[in-house]
N, C-alpha and C positions, 0 to 999 in steps of 0.2 A: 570663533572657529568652531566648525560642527565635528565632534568626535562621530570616529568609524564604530561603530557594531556590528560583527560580520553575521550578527545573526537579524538583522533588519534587510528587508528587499520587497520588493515592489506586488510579490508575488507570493501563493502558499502551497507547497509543497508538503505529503504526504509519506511516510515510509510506513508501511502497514501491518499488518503478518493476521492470515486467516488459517483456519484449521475445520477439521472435521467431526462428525460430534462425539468423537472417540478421542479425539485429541493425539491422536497418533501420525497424523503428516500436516508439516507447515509449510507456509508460501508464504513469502517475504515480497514484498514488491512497492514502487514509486508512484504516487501520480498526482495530480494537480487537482483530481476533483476526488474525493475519498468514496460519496455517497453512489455517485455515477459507477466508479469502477466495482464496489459490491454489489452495485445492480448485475456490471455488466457479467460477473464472475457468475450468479445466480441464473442470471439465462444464459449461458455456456451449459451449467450446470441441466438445467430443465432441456434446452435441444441437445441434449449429449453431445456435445463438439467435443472437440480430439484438444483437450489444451491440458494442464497441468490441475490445476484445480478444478476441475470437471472433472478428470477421471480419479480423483480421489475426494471428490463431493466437498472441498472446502470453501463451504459458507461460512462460515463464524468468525466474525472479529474481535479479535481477539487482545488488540493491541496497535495503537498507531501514534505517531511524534508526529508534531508540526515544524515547516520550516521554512524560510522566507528564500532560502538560495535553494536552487537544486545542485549544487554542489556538495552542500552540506550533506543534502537528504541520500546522496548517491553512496556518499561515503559512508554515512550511517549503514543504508542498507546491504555495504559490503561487510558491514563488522559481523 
């Protein structure tokens, strides 16, 4: 008989938090590819798009958990 582990899944999920280099505003956020999404956050940042971390320049990683559910990860990053 195979015991459950609710933290085993097929998949890897991200919950992250970046900041600015004053460390004065955070952004919390989910994604499945970690590397991709602080790419994608840095050019937001370089074409001044209108997003949340562009307008307060947070590049820096500052902190991220891994997880196999995105269930898990969604709940994490409500806490």
């Amino acid at each position: 008989m195979n015991s459950y582990n609710e933290n085993e899944g097929s998949h890897t999920y991200y919950v992250y938090m970046i900041t600015n280099a004053y460390r004065s505003t955070y952004y919390i956020g989910v994604t499945n590819n970690l590397k991709l999404r602080i790419e994608q956050h840095n050019e937001n940042i370089k074409k001044s798009r209108k997003t949340f971390a562009a307008k307060y320049n947070l590049k820096h990683l500052v902190y991220y958990e891994r997880f196999s559910w995105i269930q898990n990860a969604i709940a994490r990053e409500k806490e």
